[in-house]
C-alpha positions as CSV (number, residue, x, y, z in Angstrom):
1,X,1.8,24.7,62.0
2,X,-1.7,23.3,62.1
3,X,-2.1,22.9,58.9
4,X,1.3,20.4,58.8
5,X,0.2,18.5,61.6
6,X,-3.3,17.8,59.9
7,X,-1.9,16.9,56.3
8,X,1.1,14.6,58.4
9,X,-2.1,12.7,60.3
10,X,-4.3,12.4,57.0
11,X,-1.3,10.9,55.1
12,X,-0.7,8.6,57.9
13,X,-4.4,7.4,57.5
14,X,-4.1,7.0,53.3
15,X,-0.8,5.0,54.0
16,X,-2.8,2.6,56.4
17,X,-5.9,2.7,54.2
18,X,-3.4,1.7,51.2
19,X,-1.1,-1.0,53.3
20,X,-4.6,-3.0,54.3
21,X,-5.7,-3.0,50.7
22,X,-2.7,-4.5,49.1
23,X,-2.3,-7.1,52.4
24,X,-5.8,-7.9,51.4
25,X,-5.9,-8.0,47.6
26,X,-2.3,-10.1,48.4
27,X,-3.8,-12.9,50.4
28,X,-4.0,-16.3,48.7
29,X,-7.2,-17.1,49.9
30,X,-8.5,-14.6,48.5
31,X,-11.3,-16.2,45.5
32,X,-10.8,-15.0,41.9
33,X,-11.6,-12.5,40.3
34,X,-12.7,-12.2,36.3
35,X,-12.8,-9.7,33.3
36,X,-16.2,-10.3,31.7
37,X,-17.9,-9.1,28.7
38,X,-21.6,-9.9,27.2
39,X,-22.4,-12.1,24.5
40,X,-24.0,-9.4,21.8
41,X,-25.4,-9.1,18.2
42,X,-23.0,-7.9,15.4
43,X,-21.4,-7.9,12.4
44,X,-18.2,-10.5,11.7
45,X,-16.2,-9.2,8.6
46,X,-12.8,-11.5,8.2
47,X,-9.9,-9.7,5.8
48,X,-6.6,-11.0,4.6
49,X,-4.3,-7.9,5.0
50,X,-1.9,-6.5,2.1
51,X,0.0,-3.6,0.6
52,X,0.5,-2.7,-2.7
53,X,0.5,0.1,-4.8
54,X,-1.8,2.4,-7.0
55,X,-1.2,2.6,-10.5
56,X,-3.0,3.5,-13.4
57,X,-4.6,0.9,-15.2
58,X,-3.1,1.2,-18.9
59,X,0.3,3.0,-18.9
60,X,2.6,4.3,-22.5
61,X,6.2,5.0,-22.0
62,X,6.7,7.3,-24.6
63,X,10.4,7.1,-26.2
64,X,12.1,8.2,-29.2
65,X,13.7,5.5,-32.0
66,X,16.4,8.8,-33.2
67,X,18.9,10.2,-30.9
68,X,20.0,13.7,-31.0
69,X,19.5,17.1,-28.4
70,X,15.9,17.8,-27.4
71,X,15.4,20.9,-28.4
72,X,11.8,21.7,-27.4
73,X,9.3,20.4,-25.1
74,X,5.6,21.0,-25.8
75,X,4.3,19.0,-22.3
76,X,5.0,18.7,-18.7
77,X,3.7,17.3,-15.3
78,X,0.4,16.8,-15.1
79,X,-0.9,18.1,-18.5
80,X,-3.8,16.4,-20.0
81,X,-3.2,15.5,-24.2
82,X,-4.7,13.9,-26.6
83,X,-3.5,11.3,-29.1
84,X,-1.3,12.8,-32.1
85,X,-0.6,15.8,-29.8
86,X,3.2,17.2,-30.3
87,X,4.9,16.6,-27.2
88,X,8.7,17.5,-27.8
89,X,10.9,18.2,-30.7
90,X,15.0,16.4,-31.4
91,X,17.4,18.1,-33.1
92,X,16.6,17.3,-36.9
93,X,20.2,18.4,-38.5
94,X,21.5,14.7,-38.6
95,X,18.5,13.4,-40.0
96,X,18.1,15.9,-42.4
97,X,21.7,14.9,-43.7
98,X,20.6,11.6,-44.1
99,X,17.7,12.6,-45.8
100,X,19.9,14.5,-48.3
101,X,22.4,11.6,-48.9
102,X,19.6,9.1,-49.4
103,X,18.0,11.3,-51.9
104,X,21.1,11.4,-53.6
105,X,22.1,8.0,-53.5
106,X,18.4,7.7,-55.6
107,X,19.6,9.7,-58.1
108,X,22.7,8.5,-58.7
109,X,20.9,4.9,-58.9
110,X,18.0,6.3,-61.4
111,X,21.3,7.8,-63.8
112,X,23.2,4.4,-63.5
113,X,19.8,2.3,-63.9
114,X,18.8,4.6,-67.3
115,X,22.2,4.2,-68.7
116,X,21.6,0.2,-68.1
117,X,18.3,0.4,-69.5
118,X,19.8,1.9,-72.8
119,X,22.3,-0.7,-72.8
120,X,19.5,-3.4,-72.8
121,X,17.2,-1.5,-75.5
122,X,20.1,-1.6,-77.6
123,X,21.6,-5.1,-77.1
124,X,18.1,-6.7,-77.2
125,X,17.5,-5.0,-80.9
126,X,21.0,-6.4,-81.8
127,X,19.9,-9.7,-80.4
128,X,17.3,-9.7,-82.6
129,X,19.2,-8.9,-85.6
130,X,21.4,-11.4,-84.5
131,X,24.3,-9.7,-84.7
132,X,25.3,-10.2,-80.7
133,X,25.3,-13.6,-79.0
134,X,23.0,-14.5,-76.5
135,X,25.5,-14.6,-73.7
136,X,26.3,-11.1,-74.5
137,X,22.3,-10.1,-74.7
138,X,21.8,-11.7,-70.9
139,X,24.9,-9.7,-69.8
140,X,23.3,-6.5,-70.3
141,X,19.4,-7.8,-69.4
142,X,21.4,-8.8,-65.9
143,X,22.1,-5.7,-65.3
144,X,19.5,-4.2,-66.4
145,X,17.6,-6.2,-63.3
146,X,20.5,-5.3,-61.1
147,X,20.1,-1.3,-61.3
148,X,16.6,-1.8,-61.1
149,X,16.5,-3.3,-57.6
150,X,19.5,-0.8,-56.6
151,X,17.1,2.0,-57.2
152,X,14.0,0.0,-55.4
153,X,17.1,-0.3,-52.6
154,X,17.2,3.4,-52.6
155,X,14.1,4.8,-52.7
156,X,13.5,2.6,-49.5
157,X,16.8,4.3,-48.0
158,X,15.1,7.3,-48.8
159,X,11.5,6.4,-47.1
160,X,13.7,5.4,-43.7
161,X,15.5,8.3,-43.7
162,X,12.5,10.5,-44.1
163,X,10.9,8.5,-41.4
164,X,13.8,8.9,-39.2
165,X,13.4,12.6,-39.5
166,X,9.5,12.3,-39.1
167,X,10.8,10.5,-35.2
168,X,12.5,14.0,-34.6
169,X,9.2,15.5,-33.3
170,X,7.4,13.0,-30.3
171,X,3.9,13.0,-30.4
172,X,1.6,11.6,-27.8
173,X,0.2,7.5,-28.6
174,X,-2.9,8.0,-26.7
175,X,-5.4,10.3,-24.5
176,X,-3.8,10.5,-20.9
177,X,-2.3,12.6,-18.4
178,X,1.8,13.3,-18.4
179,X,2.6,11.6,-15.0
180,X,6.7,11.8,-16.0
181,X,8.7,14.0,-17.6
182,X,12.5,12.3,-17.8
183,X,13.8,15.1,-20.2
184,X,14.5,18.9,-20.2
185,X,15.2,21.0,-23.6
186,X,19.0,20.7,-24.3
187,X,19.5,17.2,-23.1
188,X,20.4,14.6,-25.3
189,X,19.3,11.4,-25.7
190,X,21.0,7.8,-27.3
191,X,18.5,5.7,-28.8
192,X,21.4,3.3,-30.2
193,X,21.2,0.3,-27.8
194,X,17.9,1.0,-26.0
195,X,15.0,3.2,-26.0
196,X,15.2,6.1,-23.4
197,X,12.0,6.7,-21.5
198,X,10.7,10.5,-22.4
199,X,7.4,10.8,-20.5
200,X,5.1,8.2,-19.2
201,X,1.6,9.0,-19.9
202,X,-1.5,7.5,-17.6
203,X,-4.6,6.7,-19.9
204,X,-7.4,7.2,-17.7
205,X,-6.8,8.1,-13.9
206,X,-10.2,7.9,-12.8
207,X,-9.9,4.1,-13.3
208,X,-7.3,2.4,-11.5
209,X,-5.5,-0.3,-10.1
210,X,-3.4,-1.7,-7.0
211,X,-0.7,-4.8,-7.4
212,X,-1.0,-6.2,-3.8
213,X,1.5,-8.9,-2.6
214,X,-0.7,-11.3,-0.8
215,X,1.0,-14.1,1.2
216,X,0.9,-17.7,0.0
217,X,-0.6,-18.8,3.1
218,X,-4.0,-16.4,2.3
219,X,-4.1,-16.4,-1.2
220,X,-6.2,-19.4,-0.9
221,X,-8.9,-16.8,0.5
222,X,-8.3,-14.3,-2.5
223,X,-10.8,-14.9,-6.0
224,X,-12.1,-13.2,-8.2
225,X,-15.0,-10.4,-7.8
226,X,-14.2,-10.5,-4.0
227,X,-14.5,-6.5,-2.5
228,X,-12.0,-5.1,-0.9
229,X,-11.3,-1.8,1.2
230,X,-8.0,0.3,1.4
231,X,-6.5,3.2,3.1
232,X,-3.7,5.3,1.7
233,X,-1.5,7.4,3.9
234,X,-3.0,10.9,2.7
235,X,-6.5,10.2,3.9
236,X,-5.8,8.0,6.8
237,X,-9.3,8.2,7.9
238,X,-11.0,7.5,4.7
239,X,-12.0,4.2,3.6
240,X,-11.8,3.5,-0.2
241,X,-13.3,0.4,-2.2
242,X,-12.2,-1.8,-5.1
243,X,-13.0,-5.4,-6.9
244,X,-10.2,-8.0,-7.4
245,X,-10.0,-8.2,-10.8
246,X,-7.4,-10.9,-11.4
247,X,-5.1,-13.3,-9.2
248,X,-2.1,-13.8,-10.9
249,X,-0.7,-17.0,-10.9
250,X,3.1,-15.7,-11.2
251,X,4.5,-16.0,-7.5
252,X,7.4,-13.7,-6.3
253,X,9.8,-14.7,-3.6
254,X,11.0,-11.7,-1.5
255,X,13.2,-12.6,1.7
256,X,12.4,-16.3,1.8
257,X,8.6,-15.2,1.6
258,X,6.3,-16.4,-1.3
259,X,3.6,-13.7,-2.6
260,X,1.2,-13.3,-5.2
261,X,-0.2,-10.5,-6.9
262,X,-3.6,-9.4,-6.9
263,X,-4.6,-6.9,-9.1
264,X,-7.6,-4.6,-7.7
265,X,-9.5,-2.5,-9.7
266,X,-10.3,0.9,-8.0
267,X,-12.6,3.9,-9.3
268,X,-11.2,7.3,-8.6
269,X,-14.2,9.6,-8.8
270,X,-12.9,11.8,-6.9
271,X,-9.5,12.3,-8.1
272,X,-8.0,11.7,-5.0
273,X,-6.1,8.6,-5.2
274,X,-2.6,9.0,-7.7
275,X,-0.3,6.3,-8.4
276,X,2.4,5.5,-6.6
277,X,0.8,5.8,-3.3
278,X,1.3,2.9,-1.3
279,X,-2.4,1.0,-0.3
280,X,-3.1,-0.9,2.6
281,X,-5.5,-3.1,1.4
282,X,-8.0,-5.5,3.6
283,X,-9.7,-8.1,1.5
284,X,-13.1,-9.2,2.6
285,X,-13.1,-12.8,3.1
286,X,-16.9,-13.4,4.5
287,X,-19.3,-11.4,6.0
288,X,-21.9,-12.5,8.6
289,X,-24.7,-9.7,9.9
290,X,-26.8,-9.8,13.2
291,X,-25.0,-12.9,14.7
292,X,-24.5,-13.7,18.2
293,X,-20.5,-12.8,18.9
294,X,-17.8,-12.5,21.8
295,X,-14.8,-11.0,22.2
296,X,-11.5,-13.0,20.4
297,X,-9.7,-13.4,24.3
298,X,-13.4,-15.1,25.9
299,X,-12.2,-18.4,23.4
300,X,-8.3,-17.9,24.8
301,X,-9.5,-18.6,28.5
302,X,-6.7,-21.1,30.1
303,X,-8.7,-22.5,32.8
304,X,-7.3,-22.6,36.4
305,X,-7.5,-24.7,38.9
306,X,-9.8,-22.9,40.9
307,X,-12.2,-22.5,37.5
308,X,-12.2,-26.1,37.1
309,X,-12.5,-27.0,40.9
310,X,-15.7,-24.1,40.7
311,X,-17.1,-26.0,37.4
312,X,-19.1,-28.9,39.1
313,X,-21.4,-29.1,36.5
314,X,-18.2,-30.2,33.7
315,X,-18.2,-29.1,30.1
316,X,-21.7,-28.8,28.0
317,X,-21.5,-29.9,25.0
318,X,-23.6,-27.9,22.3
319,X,-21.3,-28.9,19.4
320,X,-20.0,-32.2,19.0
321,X,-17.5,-30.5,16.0
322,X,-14.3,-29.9,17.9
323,X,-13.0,-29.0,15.0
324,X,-15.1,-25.7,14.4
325,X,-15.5,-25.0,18.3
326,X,-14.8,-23.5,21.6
327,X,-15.1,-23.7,25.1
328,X,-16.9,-20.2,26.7
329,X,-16.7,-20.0,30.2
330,X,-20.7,-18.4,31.2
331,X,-20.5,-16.8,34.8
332,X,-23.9,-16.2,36.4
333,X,-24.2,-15.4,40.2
334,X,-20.7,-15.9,40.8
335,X,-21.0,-19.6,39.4
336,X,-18.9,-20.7,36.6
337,X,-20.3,-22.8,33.9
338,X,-18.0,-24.3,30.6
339,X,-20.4,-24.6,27.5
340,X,-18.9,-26.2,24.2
341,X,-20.3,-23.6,21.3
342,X,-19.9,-23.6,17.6
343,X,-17.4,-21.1,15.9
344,X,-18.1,-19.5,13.0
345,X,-16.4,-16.2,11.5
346,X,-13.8,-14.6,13.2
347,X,-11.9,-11.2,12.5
348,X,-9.6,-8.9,14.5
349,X,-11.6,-8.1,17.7
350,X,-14.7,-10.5,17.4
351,X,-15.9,-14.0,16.6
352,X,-19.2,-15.9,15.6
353,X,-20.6,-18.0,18.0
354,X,-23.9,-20.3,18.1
355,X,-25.0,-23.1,20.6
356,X,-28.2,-23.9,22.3
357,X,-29.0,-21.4,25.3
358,X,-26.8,-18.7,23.7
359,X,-28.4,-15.5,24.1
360,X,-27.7,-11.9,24.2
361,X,-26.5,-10.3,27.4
362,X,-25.1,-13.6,28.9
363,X,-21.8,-12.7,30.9
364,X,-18.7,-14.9,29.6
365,X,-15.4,-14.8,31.0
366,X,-12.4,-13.1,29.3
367,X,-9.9,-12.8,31.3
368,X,-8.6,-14.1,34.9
369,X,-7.6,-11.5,37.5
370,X,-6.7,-14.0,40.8
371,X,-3.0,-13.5,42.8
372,X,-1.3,-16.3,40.8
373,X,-2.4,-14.8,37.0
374,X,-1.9,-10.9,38.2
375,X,1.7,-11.0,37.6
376,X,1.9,-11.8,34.4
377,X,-1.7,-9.7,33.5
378,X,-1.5,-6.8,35.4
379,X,2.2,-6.6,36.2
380,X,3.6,-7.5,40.1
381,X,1.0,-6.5,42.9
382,X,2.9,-3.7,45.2
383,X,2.1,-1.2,47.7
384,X,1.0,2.2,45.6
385,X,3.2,4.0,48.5
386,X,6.5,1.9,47.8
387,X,9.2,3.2,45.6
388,X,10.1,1.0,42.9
389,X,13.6,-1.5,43.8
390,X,16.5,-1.6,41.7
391,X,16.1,-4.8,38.9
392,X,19.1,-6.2,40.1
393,X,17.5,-6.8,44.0
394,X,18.4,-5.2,47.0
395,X,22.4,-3.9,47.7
396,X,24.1,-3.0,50.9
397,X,25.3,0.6,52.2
């Protein structure tokens, strides 16, 4: 029973202790309060952000030219050929047919072509003799010439056809790595109105590439030789590097949104990087080491009446450059102090600042914590002991 009585009394006291607090943090004389942070030395490192994704830099879709039933396959995912290396076999009945009928169409042309040939022998010595007319000697030297280009006609029947059956076994066009199979053994594939895709084979995976879609409104930042970092979804905490290699002048329009493509160059050492992965890709527009730099909000400052009513002194003016500058608000000893400083780089968190009297250490406002700015900031000041009232206000019962 003690015990309750002594816990009731010292919850009475933490409920006073708490009321006076928020009565006194409440009042509106109360004088403001500030978030500060230090001017310090860093580094500044501006990107343009994109995605894009990784792909091998030089890429063969192998196909066939004949159609017919695969009927062996010699490769699969992953595997690592060389160029002239067999990679599947097609069903060679058809084309062997056609190899048949063109050999015997060539025969049948040599037998008809010999025949004409005799005819012209024989005409030409009666020509001479003068015993046929010349009309009836160019008759037969006609067609003489005729079954000679027939049989020219076949035997290049016969080459195609022969080469058609060659196209029954697919061989590999380069060195590379089989990054798609699209067939299985029994399948068959059309080759009549377009060539079907049978593997896709990646030249060299340890060079590669990323297609980002940079917005029109930073591809003016983008060039040439220009280094860039990316992350990939696997190794979310690694950092990889690339080159831009070329900015393509071919724009895209995706959802009212203009983008061009900028093709990095990427080495994969280390195997780890495959294409298709989607890159998120930060593109290095400058770079400035050990420079004097605050926090992004410290420029954002909206000065209140109280600030300015505090700020006898007026604006400083380091910079004359409005264009390329910012007003800091220096608190020392309670006193605020608006100095006008030169901006230079500026990335997510940071930016670049210069200006006579800048120095590390020196305490700049970023952020205003008095009764009138706490609402929107920090959220509505309220007793830590109240329960929280309905949105829609107060109701009878």
């Amino acid at each position: 029973m003690n015990k309750i009585k002594i816990t009731a009394a010292a919850l009475g006291v933490i409920i006073l202790a708490g009321t006076g607090w928020f009565y006194k943090r409440a009042d509106g004389k109360e004088a403001p309060a500030y978030r500060t942070a230090t001017i310090q030395r860093g580094n500044v490192k501006p990107t343009v952000s994109a995605t894009g994704t990784l792909s091998a830099v030089k890429t063969i879709q192998v196909g066939t030219q004949v159609s017919g039933q695969v009927t062996a396959i010699y490769a699969d995912f992953n595997d690592h050929v060389r160029r002239g290396q067999l990679l599947a076999g097609i069903d060679p009945a058809l084309q062997n047919q056609a190899v048949g009928e063109a050999q015997a169409q060539l025969e049948r042309t040599l037998a008809t072509m010999q025949q004409a040939e005799g005819d012209y022998a024989r005409n030409k010595q009666l020509f001479d003799w003068k015993i046929i007319t010349a009309s009836e000697f160019s008759a037969a030297q006609s067609n003489f010439s005729v079954q000679q280009a027939t049989v020219k006609s076949a035997r290049i029947a016969l080459e195609r056809a022969r080469q058609n059956l060659a196209y029954t076994k697919i061989y590999a066009p380069i060195d590379g790595v089989i990054v798609e199979r699209n067939v299985d053994v029994g399948q068959t594939v059309a080759a009549n109105f377009s060539t079907p895709q049978l593997f896709l084979i990646a030249n060299d995976l340890s060079d590669m590439q990323i297609l980002a879609l940079v917005d029109e409104s930073d591809i003016g930042a983008i060039r040439t030789g220009q280094p860039v970092e990316f992350t990939v979804q696997a190794y979310p905490n690694q950092t990889f590097a690339g080159m831009v290699q070329q900015v393509r002048l071919q724009s895209k329009t995706q959802d009212n949104v203009v983008n061009y493509t900028a093709v990095v160059g990427v080495k994969n050492t280390t195997g780890k990087l495959l294409p298709g992965m989607t890159a998120t890709v930060q593109f290095l527009t400058g770079d400035a080491e050990n420079v004097l730099v605050v926090p992004n909000s410290a420029l954002r400052i909206k000065p209140t009446p109280a600030m300015l009513a505090q700020a006898k002194d007026g604006i400083v003016t380091n910079d004359s450059d409005r264009a390329s500058s910012a007003i800091l608000w220096i608190l020392n000893n309670g006193t605020l102090r608006p100095v006008r400083v030169h901006t230079g780089l500026s990335d997510e968190t940071h930016t670049q600042v210069d200006g006579p009297g800048l120095t590390v250490g020196i305490a700049v406002v970023t952020g205003v914590l008095d009764a009138a700015n706490r609402i929107s900031d920090d959220g509505p000041s309220k007793n830590p002991f109240q329960s929280p009232r309905p949105s829609g206000g107060d109701k009878g019962g």
